[in-house]
DSSP file (Angstrom, degrees, kcal/mol; ACC not computed):
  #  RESIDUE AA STRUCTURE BP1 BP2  ACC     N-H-->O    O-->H-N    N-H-->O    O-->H-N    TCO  KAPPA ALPHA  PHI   PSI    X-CA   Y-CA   Z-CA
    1    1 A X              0   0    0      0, 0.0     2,-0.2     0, 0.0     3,-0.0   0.000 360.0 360.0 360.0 148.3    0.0    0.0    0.0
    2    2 A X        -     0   0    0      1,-0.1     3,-0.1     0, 0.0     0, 0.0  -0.483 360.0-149.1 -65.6 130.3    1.1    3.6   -0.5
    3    3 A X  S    S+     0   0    0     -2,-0.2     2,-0.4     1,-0.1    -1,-0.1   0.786  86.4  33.9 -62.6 -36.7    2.6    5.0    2.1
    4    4 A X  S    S-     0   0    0     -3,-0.0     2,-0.2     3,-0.0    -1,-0.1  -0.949  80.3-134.3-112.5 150.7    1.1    8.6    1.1
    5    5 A X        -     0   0    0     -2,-0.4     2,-0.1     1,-0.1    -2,-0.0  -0.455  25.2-107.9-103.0 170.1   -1.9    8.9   -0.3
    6    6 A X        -     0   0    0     -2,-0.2     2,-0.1     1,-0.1    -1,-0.1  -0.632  38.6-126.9-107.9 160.9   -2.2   11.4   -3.7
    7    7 A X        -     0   0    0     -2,-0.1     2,-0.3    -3,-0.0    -1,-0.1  -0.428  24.1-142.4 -90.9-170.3   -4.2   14.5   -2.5
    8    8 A X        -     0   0    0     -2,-0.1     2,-0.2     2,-0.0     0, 0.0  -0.839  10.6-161.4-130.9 168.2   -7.6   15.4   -4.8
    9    9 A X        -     0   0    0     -2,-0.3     2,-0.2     2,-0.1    -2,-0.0  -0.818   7.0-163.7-157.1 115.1   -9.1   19.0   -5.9
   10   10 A X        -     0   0    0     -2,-0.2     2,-0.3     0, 0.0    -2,-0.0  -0.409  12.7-150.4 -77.5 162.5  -12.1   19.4   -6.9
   11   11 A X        -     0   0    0     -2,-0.2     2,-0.2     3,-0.0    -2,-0.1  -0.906  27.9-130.0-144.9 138.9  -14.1   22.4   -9.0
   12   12 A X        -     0   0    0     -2,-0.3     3,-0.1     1,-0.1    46,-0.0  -0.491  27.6-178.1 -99.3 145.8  -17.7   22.7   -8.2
   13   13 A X        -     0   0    0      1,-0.4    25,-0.4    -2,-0.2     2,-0.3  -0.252  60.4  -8.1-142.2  34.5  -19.6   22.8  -11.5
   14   14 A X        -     0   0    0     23,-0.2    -1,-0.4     2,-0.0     2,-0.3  -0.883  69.3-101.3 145.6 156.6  -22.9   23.1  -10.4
   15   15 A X        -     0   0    0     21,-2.9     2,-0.5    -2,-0.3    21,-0.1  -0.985  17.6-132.6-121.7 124.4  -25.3   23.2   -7.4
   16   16 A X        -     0   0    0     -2,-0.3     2,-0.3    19,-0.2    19,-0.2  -0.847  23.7-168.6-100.1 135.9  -27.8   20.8   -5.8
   17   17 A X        +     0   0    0     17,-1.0    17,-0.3    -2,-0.5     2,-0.3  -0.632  18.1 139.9-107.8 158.7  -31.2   22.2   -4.9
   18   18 A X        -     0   0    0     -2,-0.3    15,-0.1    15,-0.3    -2,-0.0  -0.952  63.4-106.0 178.4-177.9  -34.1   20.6   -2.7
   19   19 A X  S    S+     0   0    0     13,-0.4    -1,-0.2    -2,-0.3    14,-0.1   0.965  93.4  97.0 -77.3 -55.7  -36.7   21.2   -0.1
   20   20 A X        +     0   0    0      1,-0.1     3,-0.1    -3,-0.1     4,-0.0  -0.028  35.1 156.7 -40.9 130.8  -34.1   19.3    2.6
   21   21 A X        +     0   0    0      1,-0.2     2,-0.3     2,-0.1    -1,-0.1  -0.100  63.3  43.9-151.2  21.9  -32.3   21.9    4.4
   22   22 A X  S    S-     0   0    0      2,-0.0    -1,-0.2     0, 0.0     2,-0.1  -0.875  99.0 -98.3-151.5 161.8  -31.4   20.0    7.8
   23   23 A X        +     0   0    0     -2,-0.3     2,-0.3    -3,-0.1    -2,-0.1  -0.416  55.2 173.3 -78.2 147.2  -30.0   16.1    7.6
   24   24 A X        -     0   0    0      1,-0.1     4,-0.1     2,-0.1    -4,-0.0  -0.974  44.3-131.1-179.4 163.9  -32.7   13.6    8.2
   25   25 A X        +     0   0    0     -2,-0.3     3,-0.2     2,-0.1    -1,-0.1   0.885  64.0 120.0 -75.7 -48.1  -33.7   10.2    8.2
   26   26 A X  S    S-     0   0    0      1,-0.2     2,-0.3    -3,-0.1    -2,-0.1   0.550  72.7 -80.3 -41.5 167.2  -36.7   10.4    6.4
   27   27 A X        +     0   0    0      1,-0.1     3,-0.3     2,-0.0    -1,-0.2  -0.557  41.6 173.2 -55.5 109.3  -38.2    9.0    3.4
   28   28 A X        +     0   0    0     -2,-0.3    -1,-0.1    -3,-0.2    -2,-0.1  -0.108  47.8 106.9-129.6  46.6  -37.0   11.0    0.9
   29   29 A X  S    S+     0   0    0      1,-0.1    -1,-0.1     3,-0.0    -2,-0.0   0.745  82.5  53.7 -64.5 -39.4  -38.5    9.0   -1.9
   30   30 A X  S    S+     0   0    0     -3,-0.3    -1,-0.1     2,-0.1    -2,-0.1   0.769  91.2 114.0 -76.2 -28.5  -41.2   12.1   -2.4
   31   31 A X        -     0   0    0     -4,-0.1     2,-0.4     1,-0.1    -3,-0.1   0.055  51.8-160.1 -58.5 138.5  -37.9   14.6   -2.7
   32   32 A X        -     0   0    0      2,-0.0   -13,-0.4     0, 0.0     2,-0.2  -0.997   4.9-162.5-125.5 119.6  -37.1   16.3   -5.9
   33   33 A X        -     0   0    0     -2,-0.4     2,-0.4   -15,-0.1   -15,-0.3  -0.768   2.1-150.3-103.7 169.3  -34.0   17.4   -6.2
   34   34 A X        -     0   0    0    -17,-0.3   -17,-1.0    -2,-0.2     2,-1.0  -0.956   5.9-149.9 -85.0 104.2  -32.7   20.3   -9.0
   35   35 A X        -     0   0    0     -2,-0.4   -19,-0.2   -19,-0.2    -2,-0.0  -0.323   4.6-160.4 -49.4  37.0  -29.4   20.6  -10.5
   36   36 A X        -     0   0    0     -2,-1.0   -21,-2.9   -22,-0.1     3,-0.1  -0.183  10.7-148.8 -76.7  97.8  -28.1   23.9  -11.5
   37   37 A X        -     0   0    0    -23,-0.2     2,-0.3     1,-0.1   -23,-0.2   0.079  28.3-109.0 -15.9 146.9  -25.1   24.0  -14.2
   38   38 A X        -     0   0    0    -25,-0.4     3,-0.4   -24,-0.1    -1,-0.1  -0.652  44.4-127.8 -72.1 143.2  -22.5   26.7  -14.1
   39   39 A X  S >  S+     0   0    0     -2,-0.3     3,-0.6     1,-0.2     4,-0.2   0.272 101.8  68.0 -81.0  29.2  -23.7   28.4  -17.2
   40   40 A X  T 3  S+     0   0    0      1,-0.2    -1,-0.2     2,-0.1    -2,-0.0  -0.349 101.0  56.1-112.1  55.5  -20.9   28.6  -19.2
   41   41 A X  T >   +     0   0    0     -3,-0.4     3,-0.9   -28,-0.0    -1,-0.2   0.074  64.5 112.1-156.4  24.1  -21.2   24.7  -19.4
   42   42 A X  G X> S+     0   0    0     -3,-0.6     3,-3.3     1,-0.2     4,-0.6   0.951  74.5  60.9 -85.6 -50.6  -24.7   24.7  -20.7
   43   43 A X  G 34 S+     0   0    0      1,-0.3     3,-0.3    -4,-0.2    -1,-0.2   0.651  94.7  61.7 -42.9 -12.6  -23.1   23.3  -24.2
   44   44 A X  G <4 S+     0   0    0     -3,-0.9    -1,-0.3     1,-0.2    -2,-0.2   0.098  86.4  64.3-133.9  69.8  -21.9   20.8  -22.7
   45   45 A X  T X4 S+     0   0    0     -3,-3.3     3,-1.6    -8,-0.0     4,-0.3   0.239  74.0 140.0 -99.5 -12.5  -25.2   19.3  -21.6
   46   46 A X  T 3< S-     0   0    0     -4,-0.6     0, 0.0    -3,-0.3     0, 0.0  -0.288  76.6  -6.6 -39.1 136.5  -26.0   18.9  -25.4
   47   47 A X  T 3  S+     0   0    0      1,-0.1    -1,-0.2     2,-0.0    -3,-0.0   0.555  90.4 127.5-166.2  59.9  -27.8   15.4  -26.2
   48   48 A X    X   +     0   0    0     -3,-1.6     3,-1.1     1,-0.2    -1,-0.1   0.577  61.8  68.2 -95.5   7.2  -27.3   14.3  -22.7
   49   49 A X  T 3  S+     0   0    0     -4,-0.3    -1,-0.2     1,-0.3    -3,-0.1   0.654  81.2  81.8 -75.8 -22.5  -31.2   13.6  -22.6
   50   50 A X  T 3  S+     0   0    0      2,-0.0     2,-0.4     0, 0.0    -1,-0.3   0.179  84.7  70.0 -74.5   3.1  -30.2   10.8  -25.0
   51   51 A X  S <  S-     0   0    0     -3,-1.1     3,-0.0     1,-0.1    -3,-0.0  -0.989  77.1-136.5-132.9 137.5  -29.2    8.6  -22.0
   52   52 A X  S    S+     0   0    0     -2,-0.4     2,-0.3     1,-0.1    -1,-0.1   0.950  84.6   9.0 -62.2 -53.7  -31.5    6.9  -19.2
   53   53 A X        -     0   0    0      2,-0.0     2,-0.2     0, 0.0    -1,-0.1  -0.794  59.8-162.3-117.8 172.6  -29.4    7.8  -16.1
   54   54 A X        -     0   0    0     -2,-0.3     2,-0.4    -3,-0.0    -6,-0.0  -0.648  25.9-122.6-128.1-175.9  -26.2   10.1  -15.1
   55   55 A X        -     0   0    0     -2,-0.2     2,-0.5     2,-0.0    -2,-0.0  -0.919  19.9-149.9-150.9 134.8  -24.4    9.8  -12.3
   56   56 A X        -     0   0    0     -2,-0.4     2,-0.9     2,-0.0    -2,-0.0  -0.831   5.0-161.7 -89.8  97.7  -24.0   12.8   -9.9
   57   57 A X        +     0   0    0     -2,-0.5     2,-0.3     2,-0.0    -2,-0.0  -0.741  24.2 171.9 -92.2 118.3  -21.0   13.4   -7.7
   58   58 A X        -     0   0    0     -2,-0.9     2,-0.3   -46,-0.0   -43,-0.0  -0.842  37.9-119.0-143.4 175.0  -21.2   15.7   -4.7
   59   59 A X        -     0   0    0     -2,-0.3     2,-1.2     1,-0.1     3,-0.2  -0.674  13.6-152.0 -90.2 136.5  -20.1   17.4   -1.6
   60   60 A X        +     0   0    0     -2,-0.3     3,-0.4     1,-0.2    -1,-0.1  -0.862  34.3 169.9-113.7  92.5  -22.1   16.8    1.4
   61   61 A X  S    S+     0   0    0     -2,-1.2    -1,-0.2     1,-0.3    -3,-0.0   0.833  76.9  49.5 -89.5 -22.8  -20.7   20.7    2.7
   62   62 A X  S    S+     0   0    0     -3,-0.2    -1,-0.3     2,-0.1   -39,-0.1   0.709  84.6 121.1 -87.9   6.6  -23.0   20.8    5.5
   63   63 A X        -     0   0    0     -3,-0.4     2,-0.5     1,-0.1    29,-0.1  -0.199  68.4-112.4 -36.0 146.7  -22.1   17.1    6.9
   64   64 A X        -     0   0    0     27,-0.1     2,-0.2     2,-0.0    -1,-0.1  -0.917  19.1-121.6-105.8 140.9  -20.8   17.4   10.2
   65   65 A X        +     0   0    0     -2,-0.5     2,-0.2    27,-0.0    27,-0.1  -0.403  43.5 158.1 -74.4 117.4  -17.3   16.6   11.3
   66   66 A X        -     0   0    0     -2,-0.2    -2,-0.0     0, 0.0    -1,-0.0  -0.958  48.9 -92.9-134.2 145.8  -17.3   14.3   13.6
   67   67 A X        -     0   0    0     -2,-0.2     2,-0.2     1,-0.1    25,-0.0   0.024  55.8-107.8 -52.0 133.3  -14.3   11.7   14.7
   68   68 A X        -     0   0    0      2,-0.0     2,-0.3    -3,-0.0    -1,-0.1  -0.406  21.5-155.4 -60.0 135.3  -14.6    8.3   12.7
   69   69 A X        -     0   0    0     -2,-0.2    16,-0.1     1,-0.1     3,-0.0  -0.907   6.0-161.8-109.1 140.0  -15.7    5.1   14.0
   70   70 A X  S    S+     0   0    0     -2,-0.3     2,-0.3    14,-0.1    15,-0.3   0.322  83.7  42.7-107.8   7.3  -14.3    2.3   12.0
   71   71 A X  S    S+     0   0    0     13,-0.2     2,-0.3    14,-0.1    13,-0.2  -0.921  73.3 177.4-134.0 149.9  -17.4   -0.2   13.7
   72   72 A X  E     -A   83   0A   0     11,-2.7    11,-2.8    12,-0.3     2,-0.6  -0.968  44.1-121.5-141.5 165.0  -21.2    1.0   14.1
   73   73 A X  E >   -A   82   0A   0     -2,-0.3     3,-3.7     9,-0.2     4,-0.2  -0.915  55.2-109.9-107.0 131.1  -24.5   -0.3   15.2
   74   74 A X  G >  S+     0   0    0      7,-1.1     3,-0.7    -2,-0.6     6,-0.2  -0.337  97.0   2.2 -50.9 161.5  -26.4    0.5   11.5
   75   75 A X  G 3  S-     0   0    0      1,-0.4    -1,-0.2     3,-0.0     3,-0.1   0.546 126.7 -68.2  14.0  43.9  -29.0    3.8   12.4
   76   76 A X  G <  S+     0   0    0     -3,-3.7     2,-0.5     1,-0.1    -1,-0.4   0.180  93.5 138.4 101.2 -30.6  -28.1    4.3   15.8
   77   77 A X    X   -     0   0    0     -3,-0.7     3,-4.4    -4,-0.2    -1,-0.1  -0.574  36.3-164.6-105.9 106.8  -29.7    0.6   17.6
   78   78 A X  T 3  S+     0   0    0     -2,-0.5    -1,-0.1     1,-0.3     4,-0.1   0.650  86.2  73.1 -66.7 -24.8  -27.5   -0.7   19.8
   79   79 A X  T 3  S+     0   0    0      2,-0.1     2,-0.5    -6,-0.1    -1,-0.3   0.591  85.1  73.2 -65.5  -5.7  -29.8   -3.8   19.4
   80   80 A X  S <  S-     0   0    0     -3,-4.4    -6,-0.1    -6,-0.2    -4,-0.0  -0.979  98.4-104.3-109.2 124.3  -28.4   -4.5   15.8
   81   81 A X        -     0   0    0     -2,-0.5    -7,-1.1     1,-0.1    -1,-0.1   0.339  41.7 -77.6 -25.5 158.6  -24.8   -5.9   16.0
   82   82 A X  E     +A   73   0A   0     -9,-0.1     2,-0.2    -4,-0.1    -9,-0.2  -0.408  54.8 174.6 -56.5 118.7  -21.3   -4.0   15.3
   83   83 A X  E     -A   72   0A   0    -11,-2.8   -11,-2.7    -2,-0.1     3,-0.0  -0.962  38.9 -78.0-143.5-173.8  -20.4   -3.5   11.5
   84   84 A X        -     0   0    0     -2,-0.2     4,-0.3   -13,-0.2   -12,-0.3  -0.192  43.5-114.0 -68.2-179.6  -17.7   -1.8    9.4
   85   85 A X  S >  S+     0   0    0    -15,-0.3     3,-1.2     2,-0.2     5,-0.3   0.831 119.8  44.6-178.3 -77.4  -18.1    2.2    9.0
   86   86 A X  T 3  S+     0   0    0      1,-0.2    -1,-0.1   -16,-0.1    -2,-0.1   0.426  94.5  73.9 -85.9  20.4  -18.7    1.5    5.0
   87   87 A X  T 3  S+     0   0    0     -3,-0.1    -1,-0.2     0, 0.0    -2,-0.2   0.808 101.2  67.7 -78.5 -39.7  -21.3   -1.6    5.5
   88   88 A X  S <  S-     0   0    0     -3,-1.2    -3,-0.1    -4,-0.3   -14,-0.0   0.138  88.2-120.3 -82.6-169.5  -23.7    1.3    6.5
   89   89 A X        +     0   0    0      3,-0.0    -1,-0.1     0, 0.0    -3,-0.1   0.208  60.2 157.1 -92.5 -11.8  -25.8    4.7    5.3
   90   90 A X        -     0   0    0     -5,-0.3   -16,-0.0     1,-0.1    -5,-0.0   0.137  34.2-162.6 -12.8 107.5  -23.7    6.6    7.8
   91   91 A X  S    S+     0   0    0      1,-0.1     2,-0.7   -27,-0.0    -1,-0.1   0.516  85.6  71.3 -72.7   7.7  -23.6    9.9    7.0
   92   92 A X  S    S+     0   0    0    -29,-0.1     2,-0.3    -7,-0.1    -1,-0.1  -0.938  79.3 126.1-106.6 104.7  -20.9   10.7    9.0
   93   93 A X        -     0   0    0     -2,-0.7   -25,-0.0   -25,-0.1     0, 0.0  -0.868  57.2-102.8-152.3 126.8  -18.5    8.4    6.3
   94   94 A X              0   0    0     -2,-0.3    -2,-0.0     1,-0.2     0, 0.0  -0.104 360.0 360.0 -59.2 155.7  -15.1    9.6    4.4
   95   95 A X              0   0    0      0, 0.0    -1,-0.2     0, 0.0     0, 0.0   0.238 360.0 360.0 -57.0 360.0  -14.7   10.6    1.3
């Protein structure tokens, strides 16, 4: 394994919009989200309608930092056995 790891940098290209405006649990099945392009990149959104899905990468900037657990009990219930950090939905999970 690498002893240092390569860093990353990102450039935000774009915005995600939605009703949600606090972290939650909920069913968010009903949720509509929007996407808002930079516009000087609306050209190249040309014939992406020509494909059934995309796939969206984004920053979760309001997560909150808190010290990693590398075991959890999944959504909190202390009644469900111990698993790894990335077996769950955690939202507290690195990048």
């Amino acid at each position: 394994m690498m002893d240092k790891l390569a860093g990353i940098k990102l450039k935000t290209i774009g915005i995600v919009r939605s009703e949600v405006k606090q972290p939650t649990r909920q069913d968010c099945t009903d949720i509509s989200s929007d996407i808002i392009i930079d516009s000087r990149l609306t050209d190249a959104l040309d014939n992406l309608d020509d494909f059934s899905h995309i796939i969206v990468l984004y920053w979760m900037h309001c997560a909150v930092d808190k010290p990693l657990q590398n075991k959890l009990h999944p959504m909190g219930i202390k009644e469900i056995p111990l698993v790894g950090l990335f077996a769950t939905r955690s939202p507290n999970r690195p990048n």
